[in-house]
Z-matrix of the N, CA and C atoms (Angstrom, degrees):
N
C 1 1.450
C 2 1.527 1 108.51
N 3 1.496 2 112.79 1 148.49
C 4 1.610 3 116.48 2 -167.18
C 5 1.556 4 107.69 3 -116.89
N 6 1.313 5 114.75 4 116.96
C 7 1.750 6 104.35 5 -159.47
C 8 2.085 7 79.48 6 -124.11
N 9 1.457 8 60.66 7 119.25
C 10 2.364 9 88.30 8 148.62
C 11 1.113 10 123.45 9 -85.77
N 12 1.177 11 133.16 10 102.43
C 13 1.862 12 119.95 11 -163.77
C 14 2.005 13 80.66 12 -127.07
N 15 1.280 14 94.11 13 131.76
C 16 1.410 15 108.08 14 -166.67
C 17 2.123 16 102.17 15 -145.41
N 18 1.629 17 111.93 16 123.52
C 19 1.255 18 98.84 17 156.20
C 20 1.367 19 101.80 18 -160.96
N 21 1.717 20 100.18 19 -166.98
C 22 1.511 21 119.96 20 -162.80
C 23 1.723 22 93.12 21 86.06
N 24 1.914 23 100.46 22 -144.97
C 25 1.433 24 102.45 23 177.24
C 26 1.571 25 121.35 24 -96.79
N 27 0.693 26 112.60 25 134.21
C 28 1.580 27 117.58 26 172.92
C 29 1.462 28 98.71 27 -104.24
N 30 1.404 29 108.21 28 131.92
C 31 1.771 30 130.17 29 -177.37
C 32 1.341 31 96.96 30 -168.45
N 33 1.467 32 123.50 31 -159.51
C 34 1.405 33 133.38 32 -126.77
C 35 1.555 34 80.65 33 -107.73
N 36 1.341 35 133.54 34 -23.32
C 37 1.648 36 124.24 35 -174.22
C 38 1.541 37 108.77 36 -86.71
N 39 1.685 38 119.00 37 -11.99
C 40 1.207 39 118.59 38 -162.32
C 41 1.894 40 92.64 39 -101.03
N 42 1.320 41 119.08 40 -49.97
C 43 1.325 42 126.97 41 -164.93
C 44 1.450 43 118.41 42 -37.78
N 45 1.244 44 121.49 43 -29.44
C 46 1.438 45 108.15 44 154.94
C 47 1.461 46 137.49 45 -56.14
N 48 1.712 47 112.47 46 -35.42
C 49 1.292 48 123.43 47 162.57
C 50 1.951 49 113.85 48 -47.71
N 51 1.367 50 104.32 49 -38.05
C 52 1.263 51 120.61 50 -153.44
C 53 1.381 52 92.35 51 -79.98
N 54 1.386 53 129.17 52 -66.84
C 55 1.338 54 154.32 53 159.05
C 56 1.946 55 94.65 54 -8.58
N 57 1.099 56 98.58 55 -71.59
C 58 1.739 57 119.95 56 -172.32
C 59 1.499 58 109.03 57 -42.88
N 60 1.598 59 119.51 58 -63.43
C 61 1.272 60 154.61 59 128.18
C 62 1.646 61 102.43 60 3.57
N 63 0.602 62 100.70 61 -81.97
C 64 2.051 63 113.54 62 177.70
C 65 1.416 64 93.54 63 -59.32
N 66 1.296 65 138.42 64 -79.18
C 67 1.497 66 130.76 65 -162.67
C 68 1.547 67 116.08 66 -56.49
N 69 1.347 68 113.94 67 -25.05
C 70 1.466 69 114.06 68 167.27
C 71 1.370 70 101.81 69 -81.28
N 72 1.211 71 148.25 70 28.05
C 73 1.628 72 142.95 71 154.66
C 74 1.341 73 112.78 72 -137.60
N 75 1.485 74 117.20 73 41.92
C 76 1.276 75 125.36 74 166.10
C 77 1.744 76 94.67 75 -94.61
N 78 0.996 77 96.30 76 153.56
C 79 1.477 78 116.20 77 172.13
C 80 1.457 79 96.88 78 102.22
N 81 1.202 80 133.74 79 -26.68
C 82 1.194 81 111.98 80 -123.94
C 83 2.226 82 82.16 81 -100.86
N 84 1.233 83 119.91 82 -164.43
C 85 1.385 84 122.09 83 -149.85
C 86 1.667 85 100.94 84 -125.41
N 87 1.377 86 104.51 85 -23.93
C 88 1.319 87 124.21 86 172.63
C 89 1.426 88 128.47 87 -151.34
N 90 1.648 89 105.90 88 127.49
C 91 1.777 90 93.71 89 -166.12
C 92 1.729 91 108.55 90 -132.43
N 93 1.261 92 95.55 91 136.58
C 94 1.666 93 99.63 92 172.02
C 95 1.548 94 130.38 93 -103.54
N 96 1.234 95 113.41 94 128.14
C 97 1.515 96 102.86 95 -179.60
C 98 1.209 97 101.04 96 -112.96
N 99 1.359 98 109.85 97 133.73
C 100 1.895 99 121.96 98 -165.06
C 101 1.254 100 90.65 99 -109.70
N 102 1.250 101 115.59 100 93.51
C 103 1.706 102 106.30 101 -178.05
C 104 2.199 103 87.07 102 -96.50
N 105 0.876 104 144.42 103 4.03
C 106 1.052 105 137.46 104 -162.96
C 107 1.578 106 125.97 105 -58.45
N 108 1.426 107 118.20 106 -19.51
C 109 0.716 108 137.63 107 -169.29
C 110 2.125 109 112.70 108 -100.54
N 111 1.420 110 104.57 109 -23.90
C 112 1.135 111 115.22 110 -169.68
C 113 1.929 112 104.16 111 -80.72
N 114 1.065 113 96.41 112 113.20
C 115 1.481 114 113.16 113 171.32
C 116 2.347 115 134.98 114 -89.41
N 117 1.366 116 84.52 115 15.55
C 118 1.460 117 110.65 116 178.93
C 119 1.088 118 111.89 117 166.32
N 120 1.695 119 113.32 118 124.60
C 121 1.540 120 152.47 119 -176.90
C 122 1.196 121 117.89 120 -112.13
N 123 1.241 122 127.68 121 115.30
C 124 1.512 123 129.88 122 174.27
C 125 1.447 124 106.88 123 -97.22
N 126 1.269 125 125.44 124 162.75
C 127 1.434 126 135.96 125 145.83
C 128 1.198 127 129.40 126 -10.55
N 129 1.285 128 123.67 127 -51.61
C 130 1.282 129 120.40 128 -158.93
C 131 2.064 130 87.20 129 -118.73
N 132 0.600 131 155.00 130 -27.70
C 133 1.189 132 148.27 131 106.22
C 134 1.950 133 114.04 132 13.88
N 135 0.737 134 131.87 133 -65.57
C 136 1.308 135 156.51 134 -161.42
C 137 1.258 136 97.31 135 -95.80
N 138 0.911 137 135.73 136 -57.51
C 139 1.797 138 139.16 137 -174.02
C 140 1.489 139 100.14 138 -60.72
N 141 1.602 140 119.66 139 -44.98
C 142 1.095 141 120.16 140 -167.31
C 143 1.876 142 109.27 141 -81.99
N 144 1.316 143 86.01 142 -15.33
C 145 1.921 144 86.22 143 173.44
C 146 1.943 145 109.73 144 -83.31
N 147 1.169 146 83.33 145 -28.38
C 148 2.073 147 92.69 146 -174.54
C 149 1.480 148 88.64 147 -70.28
N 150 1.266 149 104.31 148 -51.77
C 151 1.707 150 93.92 149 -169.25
C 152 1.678 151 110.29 150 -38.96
N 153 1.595 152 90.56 151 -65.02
C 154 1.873 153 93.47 152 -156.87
C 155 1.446 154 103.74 153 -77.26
N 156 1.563 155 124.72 154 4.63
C 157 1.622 156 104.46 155 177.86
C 158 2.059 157 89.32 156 -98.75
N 159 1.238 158 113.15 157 -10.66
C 160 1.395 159 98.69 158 -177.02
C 161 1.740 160 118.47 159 -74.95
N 162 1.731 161 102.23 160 -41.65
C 163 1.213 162 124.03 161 165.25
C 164 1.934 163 119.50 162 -51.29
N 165 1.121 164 114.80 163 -47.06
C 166 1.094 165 129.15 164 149.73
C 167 1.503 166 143.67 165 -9.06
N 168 1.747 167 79.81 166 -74.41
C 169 1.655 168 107.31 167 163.17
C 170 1.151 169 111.64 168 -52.38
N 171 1.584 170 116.31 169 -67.85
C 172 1.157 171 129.90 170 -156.59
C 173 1.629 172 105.01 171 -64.26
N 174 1.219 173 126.45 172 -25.58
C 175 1.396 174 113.09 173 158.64
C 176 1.637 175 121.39 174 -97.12
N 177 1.720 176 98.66 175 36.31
C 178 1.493 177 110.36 176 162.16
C 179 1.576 178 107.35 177 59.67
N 180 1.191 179 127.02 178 33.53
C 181 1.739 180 129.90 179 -174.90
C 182 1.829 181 81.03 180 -110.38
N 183 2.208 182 90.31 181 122.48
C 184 1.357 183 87.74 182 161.45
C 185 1.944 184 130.12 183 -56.66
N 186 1.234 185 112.26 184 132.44
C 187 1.636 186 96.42 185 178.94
C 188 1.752 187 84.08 186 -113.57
N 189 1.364 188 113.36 187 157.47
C 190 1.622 189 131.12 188 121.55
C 191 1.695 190 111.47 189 -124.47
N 192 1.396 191 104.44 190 156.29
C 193 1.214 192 123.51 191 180.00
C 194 2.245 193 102.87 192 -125.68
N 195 1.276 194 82.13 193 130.16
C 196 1.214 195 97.69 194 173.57
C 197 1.402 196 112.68 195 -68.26
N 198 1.320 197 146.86 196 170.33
C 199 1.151 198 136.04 197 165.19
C 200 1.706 199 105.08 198 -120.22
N 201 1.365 200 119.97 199 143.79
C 202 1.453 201 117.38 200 164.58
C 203 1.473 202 102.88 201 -36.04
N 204 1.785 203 99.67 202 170.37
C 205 1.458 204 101.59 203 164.28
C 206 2.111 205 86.53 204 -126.36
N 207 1.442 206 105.83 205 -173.79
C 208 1.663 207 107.30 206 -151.68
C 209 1.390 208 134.27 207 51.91
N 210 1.104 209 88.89 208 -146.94
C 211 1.650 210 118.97 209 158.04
C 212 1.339 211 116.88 210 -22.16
N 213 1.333 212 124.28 211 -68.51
C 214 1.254 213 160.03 212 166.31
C 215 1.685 214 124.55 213 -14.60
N 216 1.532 215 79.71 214 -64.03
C 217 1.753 216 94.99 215 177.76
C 218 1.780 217 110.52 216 -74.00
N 219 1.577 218 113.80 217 -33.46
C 220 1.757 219 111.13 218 170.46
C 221 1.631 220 103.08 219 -25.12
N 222 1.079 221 138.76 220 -46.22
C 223 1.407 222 131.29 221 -156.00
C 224 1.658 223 109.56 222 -72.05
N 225 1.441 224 114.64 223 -33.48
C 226 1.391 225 132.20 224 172.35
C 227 1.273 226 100.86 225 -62.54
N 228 1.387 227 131.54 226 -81.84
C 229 1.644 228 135.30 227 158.98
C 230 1.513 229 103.21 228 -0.20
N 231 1.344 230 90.99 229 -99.20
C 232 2.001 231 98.53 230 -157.59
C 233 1.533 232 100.49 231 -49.58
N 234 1.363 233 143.48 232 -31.63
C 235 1.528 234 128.08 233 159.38
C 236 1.280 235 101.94 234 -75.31
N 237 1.361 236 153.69 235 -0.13
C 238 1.664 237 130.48 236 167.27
C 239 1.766 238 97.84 237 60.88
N 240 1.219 239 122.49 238 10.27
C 241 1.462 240 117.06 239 130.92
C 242 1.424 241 142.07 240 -40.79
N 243 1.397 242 95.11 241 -21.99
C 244 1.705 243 94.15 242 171.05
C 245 1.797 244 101.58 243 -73.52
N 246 0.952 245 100.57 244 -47.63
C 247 1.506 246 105.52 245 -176.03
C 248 1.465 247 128.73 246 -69.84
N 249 1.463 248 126.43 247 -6.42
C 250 1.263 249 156.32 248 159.74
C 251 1.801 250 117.56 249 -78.30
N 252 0.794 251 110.53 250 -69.09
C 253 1.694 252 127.13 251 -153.94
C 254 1.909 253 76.72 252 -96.84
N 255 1.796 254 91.63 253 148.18
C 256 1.467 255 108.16 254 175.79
C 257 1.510 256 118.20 255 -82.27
N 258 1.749 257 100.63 256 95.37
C 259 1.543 258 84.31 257 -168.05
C 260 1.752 259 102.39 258 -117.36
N 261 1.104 260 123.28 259 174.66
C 262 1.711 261 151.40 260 -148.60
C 263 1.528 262 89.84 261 -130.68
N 264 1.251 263 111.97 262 122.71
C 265 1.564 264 106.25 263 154.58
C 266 1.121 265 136.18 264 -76.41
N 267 2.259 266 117.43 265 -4.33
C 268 0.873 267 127.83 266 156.32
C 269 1.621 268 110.09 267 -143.79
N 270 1.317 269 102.68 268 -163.24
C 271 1.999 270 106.42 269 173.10
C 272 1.319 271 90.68 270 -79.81
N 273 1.183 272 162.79 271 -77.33
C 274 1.662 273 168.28 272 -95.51
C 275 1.816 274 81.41 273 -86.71
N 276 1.462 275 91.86 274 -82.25
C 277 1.573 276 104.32 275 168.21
C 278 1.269 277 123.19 276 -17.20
N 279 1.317 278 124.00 277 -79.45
C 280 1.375 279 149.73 278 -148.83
C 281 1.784 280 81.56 279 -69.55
N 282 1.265 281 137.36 280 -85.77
C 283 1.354 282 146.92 281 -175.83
C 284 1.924 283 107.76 282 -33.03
N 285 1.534 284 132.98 283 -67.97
C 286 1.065 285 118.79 284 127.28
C 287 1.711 286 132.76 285 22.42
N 288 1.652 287 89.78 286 -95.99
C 289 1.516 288 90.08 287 164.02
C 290 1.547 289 132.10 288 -41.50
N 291 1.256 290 98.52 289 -30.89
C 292 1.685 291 119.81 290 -155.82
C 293 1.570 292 99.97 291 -91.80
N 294 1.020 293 128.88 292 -24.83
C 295 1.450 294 148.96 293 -162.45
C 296 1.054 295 103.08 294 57.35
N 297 1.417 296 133.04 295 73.00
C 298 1.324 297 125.93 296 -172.00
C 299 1.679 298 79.44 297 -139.79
C-alpha cells in the first residue's frame, strides 16, 4: 500500500513535495492520502490531489483520502469534494476502508 502523509500548508511552494509523494505510490494496489494533518490548501495544491486520485482510479488502485480537520477541510466543502473524491474522516477509517 502507497501512503501520502502530507501537512502544515500545502500551496504552490509545497506541490512538488506532494507531486514526489504521489509518484513514490505508483505501483502500488492501494493508496492513502493522509491529508489530516494539513491545515491550509491552495488551488493548485488541490488540483494536483484531484488529478492523481482521479488518475488512480482509473487504473482501478484503491485510493482514500483523508480529509483536513478545521479550517482546512472548508476547501473540500465549497468544491463538494468531500462528496466526490473517496474520502475517510480519519487514518483508522481511511485504512479500514482500504482493508489494510
Amino acid at each position: 500500500m502507497g501512503v501520502v502523509s502530507a501537512s502544515g500548508e500545502l500551496d504552490a511552494f509545497a506541490v512538488p513535495d506532494l507531486e514526489a509523494a504521489f509518484e513514490d505510490a505508483r505501483g502500488a494496489d492501494r493508496v492513502l492520502a493522509d491529508l489530516g494533518s494539513v491545515s491550509f490548501m491552495d488551488s493548485t495544491a488541490l488540483g494536483l490531489l484531484v488529478r492523481h486520485v482521479r488518475e488512480l482510479g482509473e487504473a482501478e488502485v484503491r485510493v482514500r483520502v483523508v480529509l483536513p480537520r478545521g479550517t482546512a477541510s472548508r476547501i473540500f466543502e465549497i468544491t463538494t469534494l468531500d462528496r466526490v473524491l473517496p474520502v475517510a474522516p480519519d487514518r483508522a477509517s481511511a485504512l479500514e476502508d482500504l482493508g489494510a
